[in-house]
Structure formats: C-alpha cells, structure tokens
C-alpha positions as a Python dict, from the first residue, in 0.01 Angstrom:
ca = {
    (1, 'X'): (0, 0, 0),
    (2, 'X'): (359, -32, 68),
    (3, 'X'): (659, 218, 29),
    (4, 'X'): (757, 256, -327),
    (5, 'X'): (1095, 64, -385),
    (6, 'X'): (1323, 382, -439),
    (7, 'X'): (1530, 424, -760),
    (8, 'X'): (1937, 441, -785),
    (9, 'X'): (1826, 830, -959),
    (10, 'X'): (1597, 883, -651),
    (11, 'X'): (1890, 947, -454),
    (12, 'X'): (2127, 1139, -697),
    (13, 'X'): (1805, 1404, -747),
    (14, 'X'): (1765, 1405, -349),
    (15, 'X'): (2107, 1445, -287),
    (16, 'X'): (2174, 1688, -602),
    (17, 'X'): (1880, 1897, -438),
    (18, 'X'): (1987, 1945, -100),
    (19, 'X'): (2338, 2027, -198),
    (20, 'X'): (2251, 2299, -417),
    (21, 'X'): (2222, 2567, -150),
    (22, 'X'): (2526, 2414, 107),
    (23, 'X'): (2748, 2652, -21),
    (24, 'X'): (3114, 2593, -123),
    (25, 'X'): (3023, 2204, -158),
    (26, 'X'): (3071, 2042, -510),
    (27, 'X'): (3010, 1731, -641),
    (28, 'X'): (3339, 1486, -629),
    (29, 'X'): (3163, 1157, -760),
    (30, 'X'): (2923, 990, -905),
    (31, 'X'): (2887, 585, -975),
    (32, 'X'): (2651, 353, -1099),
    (33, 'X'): (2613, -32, -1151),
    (34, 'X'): (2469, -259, -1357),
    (35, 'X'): (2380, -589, -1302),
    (36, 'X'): (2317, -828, -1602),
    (37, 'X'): (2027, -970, -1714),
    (38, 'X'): (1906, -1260, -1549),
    (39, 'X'): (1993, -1474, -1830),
    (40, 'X'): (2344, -1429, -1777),
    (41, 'X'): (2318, -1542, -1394),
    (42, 'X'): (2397, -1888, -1477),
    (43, 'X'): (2793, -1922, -1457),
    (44, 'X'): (2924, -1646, -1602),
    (45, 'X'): (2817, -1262, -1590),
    (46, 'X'): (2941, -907, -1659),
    (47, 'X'): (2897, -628, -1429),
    (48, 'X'): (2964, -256, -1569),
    (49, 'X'): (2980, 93, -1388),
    (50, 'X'): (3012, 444, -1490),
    (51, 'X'): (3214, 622, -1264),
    (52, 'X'): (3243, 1010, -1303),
    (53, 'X'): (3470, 1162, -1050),
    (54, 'X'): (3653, 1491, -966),
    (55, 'X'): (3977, 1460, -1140),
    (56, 'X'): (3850, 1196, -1416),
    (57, 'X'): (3577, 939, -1565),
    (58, 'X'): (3585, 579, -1577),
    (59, 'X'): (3368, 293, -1721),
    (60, 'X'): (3489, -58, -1486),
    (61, 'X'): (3341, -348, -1618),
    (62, 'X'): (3418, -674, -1441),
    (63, 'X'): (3427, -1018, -1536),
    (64, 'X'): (3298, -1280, -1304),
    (65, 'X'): (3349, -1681, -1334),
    (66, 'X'): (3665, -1841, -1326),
    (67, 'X'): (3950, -1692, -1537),
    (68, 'X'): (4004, -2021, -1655),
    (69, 'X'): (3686, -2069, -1866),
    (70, 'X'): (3662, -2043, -2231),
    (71, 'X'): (3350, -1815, -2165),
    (72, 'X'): (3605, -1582, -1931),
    (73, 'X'): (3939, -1548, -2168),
    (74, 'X'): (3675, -1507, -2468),
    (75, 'X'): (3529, -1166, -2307),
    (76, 'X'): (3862, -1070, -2196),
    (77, 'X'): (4004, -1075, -2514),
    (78, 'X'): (3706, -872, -2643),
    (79, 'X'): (3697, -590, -2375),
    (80, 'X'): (4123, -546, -2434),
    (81, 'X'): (4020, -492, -2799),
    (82, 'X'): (3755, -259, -2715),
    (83, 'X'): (4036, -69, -2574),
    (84, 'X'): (4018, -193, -2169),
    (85, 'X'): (4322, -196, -1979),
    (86, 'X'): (4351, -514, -1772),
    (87, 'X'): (4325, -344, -1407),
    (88, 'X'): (4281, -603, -1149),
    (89, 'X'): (4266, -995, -1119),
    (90, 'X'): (4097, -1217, -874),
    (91, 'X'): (4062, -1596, -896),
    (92, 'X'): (3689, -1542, -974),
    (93, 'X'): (3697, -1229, -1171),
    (94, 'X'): (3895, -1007, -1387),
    (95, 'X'): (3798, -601, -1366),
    (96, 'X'): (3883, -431, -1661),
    (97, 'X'): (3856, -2, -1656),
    (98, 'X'): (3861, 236, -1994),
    (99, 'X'): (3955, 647, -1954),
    (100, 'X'): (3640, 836, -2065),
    (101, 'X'): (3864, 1247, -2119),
    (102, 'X'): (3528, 1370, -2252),
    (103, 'X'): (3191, 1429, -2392),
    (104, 'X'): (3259, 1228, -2730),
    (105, 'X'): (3441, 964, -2553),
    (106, 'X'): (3166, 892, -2283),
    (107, 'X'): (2886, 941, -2507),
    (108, 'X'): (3038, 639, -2674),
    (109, 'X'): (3119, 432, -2403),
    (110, 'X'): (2762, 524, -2321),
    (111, 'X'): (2669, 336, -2629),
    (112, 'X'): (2896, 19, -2562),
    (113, 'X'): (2748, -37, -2232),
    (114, 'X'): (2410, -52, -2380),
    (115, 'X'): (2516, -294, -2643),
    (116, 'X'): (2697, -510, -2334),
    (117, 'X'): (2459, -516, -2125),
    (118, 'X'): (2181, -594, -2424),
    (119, 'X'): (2341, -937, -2540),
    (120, 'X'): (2664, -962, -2424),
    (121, 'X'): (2814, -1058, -2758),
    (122, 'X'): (3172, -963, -2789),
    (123, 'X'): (3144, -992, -3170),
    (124, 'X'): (2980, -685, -3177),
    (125, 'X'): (3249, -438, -2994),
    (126, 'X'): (3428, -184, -3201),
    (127, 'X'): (3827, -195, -3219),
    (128, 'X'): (3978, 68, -3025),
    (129, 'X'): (4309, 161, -2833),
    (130, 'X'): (4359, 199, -2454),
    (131, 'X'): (4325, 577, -2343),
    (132, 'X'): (4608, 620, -2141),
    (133, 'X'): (4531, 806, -1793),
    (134, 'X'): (4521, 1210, -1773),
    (135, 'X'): (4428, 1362, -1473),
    (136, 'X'): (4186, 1649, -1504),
    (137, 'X'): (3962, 1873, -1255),
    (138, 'X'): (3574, 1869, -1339),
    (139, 'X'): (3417, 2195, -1292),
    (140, 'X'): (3112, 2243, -1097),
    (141, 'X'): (2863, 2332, -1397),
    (142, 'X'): (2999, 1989, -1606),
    (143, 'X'): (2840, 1719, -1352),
    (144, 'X'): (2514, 1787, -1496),
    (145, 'X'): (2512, 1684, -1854),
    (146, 'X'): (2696, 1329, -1778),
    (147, 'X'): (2433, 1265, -1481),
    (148, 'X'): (2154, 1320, -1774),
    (149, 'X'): (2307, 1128, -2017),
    (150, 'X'): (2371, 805, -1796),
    (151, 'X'): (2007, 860, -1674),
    (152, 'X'): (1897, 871, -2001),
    (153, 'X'): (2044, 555, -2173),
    (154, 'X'): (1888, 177, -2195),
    (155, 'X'): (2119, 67, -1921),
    (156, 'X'): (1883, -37, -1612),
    (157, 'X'): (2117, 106, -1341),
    (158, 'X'): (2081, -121, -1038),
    (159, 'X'): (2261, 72, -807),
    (160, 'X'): (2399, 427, -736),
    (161, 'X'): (2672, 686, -496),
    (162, 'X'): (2728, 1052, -537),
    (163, 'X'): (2984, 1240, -320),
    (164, 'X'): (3006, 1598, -200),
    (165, 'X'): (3299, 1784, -60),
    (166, 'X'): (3450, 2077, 64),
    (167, 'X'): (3824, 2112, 143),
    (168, 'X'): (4012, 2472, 274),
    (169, 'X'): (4285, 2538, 462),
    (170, 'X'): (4272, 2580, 839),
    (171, 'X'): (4401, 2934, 1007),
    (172, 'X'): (4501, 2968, 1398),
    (173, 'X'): (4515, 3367, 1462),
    (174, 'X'): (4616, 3450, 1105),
    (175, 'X'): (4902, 3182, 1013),
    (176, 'X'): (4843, 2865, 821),
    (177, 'X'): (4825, 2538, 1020),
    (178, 'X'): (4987, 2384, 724),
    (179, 'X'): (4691, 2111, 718),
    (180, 'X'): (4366, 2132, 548),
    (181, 'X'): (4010, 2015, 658),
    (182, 'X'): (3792, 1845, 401),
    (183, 'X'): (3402, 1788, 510),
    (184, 'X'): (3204, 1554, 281),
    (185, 'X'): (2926, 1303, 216),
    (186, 'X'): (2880, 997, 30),
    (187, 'X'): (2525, 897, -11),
    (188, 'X'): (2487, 470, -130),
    (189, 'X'): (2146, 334, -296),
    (190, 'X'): (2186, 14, -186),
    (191, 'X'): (2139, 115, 211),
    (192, 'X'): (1992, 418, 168),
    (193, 'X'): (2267, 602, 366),
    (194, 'X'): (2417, 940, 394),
    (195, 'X'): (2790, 929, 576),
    (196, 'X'): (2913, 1239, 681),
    (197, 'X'): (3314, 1270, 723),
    (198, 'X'): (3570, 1486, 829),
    (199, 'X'): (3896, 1469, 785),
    (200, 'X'): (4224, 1672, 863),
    (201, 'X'): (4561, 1604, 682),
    (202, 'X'): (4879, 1779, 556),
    (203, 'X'): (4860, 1790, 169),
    (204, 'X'): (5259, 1833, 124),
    (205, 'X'): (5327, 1519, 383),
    (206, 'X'): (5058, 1289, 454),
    (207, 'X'): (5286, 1152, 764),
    (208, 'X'): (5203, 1482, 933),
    (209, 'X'): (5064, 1491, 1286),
    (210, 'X'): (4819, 1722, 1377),
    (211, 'X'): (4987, 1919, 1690),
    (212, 'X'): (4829, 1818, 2022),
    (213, 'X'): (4652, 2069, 2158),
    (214, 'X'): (4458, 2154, 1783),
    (215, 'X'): (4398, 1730, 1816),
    (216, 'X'): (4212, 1737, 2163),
    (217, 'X'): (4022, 2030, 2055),
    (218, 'X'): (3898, 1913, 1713),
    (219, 'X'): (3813, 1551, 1872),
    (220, 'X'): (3636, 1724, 2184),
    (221, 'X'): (3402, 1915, 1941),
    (222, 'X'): (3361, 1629, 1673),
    (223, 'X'): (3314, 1361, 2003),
    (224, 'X'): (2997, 1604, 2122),
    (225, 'X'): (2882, 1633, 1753),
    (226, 'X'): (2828, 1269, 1739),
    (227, 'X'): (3107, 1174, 1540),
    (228, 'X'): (3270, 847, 1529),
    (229, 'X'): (3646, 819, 1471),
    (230, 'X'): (3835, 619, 1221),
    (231, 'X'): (4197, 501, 1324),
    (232, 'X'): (4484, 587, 1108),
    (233, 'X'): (4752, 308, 1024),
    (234, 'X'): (5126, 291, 862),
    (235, 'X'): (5159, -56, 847),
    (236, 'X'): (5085, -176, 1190),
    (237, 'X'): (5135, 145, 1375),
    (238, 'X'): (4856, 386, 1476),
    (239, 'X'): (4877, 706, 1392),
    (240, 'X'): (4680, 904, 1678),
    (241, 'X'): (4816, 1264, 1581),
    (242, 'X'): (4565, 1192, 1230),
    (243, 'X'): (4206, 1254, 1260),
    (244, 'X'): (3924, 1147, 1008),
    (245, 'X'): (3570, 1127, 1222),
    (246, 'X'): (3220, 1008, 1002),
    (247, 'X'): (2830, 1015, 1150),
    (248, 'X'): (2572, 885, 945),
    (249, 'X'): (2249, 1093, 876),
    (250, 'X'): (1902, 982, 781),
    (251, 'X'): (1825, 1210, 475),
    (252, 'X'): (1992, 1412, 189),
    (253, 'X'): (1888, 1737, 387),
    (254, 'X'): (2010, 1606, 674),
    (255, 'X'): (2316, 1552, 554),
    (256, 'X'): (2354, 1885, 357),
    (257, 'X'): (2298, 2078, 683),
    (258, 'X'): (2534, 1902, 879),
    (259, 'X'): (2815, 1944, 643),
    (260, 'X'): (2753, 2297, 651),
    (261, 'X'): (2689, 2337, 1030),
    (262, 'X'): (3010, 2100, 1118),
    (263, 'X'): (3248, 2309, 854),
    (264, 'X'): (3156, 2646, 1026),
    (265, 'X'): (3191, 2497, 1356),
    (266, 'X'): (3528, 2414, 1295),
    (267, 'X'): (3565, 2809, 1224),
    (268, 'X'): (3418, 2906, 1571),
    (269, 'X'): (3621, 2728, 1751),
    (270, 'X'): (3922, 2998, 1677),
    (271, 'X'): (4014, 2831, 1403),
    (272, 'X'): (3907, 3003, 1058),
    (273, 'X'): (3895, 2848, 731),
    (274, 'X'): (4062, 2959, 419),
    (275, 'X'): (3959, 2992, 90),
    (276, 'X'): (3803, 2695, -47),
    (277, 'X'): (4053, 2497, -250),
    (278, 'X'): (3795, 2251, -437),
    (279, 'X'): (3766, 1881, -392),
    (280, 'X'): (4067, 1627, -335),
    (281, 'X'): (4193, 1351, -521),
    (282, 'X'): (4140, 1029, -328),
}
C-alpha cells in the first residue's frame, strides 16, 4: 500500500505541534488555497485564499482568463460589490483582496467563500463596502480559533503555509547593536518543505550595514551550520554588509529544533539576545 497523500491540515497540525514547546516562537502566518471545481477548468476559473497573518487577515481571490471576456468583467463587477478592492492586474488575471478586522467579519467571508467556490454565481453575493486597511498585531492565543474555523468550513483547501518567528534585539557586551535578528520557518504543502531563515537588519534604517567584523562572524557560524545565503539588492547594487541565510529541513521537528538551536547559537557566540520583540511585518 502506498503513502497516504498528505492533507494541506496535515502540515499546519505537524507544524502547530512542534512549535508549541520552541519557546519565544509565534505563529506569523497562515494561508490556504482553493482551487475550483473541475467544472470551472474550462476557460475561466476563480481561485480564493484565506490568509491570516501577524499584523492582519486577508481573503485574495483571483480571477483567471482574459480581462477582456464577458465571463471576466462579469465576476469583477460582482467581487467589487461584494466589497473587494481591485489589488493587482495581469493580462490573464485580475486578484482582488477584502480586510477581514475580526471574528464577525471572517466568519462571514468564511461563508462567501463557500458559496464561491459552490457555484460560482455572482448573483448570489451580498452588497457590501470595501474595509479599508488597519494594521493590527494578532496575539499568540487568537491563531487558534481562525485555524478551526477555516478547517472546519465546506471549502476543500487544496493547498496550505504556516510561518513561525522569533525576532529580538542583538547585545555585544551590554550595548545594543542597533539591529535585530529574526529566526523563522515557513513550512509549504505543496513540496512538503520546512525553510529555515535568518535574517539580521536595522528596524529604524533598512539601508544599514551590519559592521564587519559582527558580518564575518555571523556568516562563519551560519556557513558551518549549513546555511545558504541570500544576496541583498538596491536596485542593481549588492548589499554585502546585509545578511539573510535559509537551510531547508526535512520535518516540522526538525525545523522547530533548529530554530531554537540556531537562535541560541547566535547568543554564544558573545552576542546575547534581548527581549523578544514579537514577529515583524513583512
């Protein structure tokens, strides 16, 4: 008998359930997708996602097929009364996006995706106005009930992500380097994969260099660690004074101990970390 074909929710509970004893990291998104019904393969198809991150929560739905089409300007029309905001075009698809500020408002957007996803008829969507954009941290202890909720509705998710982060300051001897170091990992359905990433930056001036000798050092211990580095561009220049390094791990576990293993690394090299200052905007 062969492997049983693994769920989008398979990996949220695996990756929910490794995390929950890393301490200091929290949960800074969660996604899913849905891809239409066969029936709507043809020419002309909707894809939706539910996107619940750190500082707010999304539905994206985009519409594929040429903007041109009858079929195409019709949904449009519908999703903008529905209360979309037109967010990006593309000559084969228009994404539309909708501000979900909380419970009420996702548990109905919830309901619209069901209805979308059932038949597609845009005769059916209520009348509402565009939410306009707030930003606003998630605690810790909310992640839980809009995970349940998603899992819980008639939308077959076809795909899933969830993130983990943590981000603190970084100490030399007592004074503040002035840059912070953020350790995460974003864990994808689709490949099965578990990307670990670290990344130092100056939160008041994201042109900030890290200063040499703190560069060689942190690369020297992140090159033996089995990190891979990422190059940082303005335009056309590099910017080798920036670090962000990423090594991919095989399970949720896996990846949940090397977060915490790298983050108190950095701390043994002489460099201690601050308080924990929660998860960063992207």
């Amino acid at each position: 008998m062969g492997r049983r074909r693994r769920e989008p929710f398979d990996l949220v509970d695996d990756v929910m359930s490794a995390f929950r004893r890393a301490d200091g990291f929290r949960p800074y998104t969660f996604v899913v997708w849905a891809e239409p019904p066969e029936a709507w393969k043809a020419k002309n198809w909707v894809t939706c996602s539910f996107r619940f991150e750190a500082w707010a929560c999304w539905t994206h739905i985009e519409v594929q097929g040429t903007p041109r089409s009858a079929w195409h300007r019709r949904v449009s029309a519908g999703l903008v009364r529905a209360g979309y905001e037109c967010w990006l075009r593309f000559d084969d698809s228009t994404a539309f996006r909708r501000l979900l500020p909380n419970s009420r408002s996702r548990e109905s957007e919830i309901a619209f995706l069901e209805t979308l996803v059932a038949h597609g008829d845009e005769t059916q969507w209520p009348k509402r106005r565009i939410i306009p954009y707030r930003e606003r941290k998630t605690p810790p202890k909310e992640w839980l009930a809009p995970i349940a909720a998603i899992r819980n509705s008639a939308v077959a998710w076809t795909d899933a992500c969830i993130g983990f982060t943590r981000r603190t300051p970084l100490v030399i001897a007592g004074t503040p380097t002035g840059f912070d170091v953020v350790v995460s990992v974003l864990a994808m359905h689709d490949d099965w994969s578990f990307r670990v990433s670290v990344r130092f930056f100056d939160p008041g001036n994201r042109d900030s260099l890290l200063p040499t000798p703190l560069r060689r050092r942190l690369r020297r211990e992140l090159t033996t660690s089995g990190y891979e580095f990422r190059t940082f561009k303005r335009g056309k220049k590099r910017l080798h004074g920036q670090l962000n390094a990423e090594r991919k791990e095989k399970s949720a576990r896996r990846a949940a101990v090397e977060c915490s293993r790298i983050f108190e690394r950095i701390g043994s090299l002489g460099i201690s970390v601050g308080r924990s200052t929660g998860v960063q905007r992207k």
